[in-house]
C-alpha positions as CSV (number, residue, x, y, z in Angstrom):
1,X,0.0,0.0,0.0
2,X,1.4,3.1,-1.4
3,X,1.3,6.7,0.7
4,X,-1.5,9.0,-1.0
5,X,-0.5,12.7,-1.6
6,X,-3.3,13.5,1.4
7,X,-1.6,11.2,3.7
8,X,1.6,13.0,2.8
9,X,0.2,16.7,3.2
10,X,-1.2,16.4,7.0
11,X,1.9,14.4,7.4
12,X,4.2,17.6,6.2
13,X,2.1,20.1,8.4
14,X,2.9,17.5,11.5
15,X,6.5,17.4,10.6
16,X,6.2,21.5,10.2
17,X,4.9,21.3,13.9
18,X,7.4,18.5,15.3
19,X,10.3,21.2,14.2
20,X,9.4,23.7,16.5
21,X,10.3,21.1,19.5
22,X,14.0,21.4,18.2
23,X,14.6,17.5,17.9
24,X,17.0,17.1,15.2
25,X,15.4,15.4,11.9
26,X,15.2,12.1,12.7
27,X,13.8,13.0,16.0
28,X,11.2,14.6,14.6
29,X,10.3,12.0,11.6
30,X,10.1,9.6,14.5
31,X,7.7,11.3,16.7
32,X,5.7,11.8,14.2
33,X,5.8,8.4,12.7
34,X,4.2,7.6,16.2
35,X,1.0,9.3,15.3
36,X,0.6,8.6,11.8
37,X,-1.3,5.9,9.9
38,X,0.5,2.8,9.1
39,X,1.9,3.8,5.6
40,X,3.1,7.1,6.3
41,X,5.0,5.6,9.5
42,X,6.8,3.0,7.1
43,X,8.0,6.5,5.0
44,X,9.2,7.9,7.9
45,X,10.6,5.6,9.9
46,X,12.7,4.7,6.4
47,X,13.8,8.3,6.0
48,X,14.8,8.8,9.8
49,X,16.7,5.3,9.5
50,X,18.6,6.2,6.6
51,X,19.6,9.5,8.0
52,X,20.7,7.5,11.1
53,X,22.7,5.5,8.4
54,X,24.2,8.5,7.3
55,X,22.2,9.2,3.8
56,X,22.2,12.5,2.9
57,X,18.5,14.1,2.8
58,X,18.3,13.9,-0.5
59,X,19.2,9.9,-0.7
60,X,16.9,9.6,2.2
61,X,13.6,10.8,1.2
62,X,14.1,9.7,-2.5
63,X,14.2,6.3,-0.7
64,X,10.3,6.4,0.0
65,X,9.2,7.6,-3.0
66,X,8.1,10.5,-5.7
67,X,5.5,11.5,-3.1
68,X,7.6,12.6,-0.3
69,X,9.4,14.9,-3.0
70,X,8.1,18.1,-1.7
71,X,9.1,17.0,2.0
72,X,12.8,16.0,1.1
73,X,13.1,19.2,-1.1
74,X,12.1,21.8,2.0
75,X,13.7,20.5,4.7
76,X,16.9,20.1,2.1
77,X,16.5,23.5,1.2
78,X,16.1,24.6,4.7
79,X,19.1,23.2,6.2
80,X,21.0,24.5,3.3
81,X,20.5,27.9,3.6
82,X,20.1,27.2,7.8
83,X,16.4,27.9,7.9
84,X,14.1,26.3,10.3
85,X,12.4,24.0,8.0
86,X,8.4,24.4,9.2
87,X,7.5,26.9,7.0
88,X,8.4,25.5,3.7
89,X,6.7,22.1,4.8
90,X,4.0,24.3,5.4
91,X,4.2,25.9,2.3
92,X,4.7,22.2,0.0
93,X,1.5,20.8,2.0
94,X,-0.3,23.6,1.1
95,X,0.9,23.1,-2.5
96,X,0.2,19.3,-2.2
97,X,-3.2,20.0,-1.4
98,X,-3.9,22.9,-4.2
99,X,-2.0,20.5,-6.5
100,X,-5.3,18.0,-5.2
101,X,-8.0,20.3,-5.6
102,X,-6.5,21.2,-9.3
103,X,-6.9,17.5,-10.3
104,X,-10.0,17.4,-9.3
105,X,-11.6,20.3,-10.9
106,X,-10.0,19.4,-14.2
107,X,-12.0,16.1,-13.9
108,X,-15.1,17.7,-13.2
109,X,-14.5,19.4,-16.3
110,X,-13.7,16.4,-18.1
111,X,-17.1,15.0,-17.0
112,X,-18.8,18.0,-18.4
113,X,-17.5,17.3,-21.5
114,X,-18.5,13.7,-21.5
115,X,-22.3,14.6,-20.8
116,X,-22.5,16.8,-23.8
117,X,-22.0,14.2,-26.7
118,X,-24.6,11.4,-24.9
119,X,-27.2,14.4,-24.1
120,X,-26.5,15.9,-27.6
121,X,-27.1,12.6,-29.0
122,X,-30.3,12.1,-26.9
123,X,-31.7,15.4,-26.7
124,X,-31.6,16.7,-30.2
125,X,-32.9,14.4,-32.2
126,X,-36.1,14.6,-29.6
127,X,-36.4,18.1,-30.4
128,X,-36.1,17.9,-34.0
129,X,-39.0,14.9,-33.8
130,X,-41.3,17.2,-31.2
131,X,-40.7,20.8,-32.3
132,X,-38.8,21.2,-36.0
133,X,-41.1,17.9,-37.5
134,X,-44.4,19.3,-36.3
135,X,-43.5,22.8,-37.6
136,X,-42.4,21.5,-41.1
137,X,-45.5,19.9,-41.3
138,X,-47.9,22.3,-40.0
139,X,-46.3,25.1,-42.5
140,X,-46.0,22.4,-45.7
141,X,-50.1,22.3,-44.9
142,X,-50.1,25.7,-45.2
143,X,-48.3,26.4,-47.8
144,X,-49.6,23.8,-49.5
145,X,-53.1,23.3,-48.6
């Protein structure tokens, strides 16, 4: 079972919280792996243990997958330029979760478009039988008659 980009957002606004403490990284990953759901612990106790290992951040969080990328990247960025690293996990969960809402608009729109061609299909061809027809006929009467 794979961590969803959900899962992976509340977990980066935890982690954003656990850095206030002032645990050191793997400190933090584990505390918070304490209190998350089962998949999300796996990540991060496989990130803190491979920066116990010695990893480098990078190595570590690309060990757990394309999902975490927005984690490894702000806590890299922030201890390279020796920032505290909540607000940038603040900032990729709230990225994470606009990146979400995105995807889902664009398939509602994409459902739109789907309904057209069935109801278009459906719809016209009643109209042309209940209002054009009748009208042809009523004025060929006419015109005719």
């Amino acid at each position: 079972m794979t961590t969803t980009a959900t899962e992976v957002a509340s977990a980066l606004v935890l982690l954003a919280l656990a850095y206030r403490s002032g645990l050191p990284t793997t400190g933090v990953l584990e505390a918070v792996a304490a209190e998350s759901p089962e998949t999300v612990a796996r990540d991060l106790r496989q990130v803190a243990a491979a920066l116990h290992w010695g990893a480098s951040d990078q190595e570590a969080w690309s060990s757990v997958g394309p999902v975490w990328e927005p984690a490894g990247r702000a806590v890299t960025l922030a201890q390279l330029a020796g920032l505290a690293p909540g607000p940038l996990l603040l900032k990729a969960a709230d990225d994470l979760a606009a990146d979400r809402l995105e995807r889902i608009d664009v398939a509602t729109a994409k459902v739109g478009v789907r309904l057209v061609a069935p109801l278009g299909l459906v719809l016209l061809p009643a109209f042309c039988l209940t209002t054009v027809v009748p009208l042809v006929v009523a004025l060929a009467r006419a015109v005719l008659g």
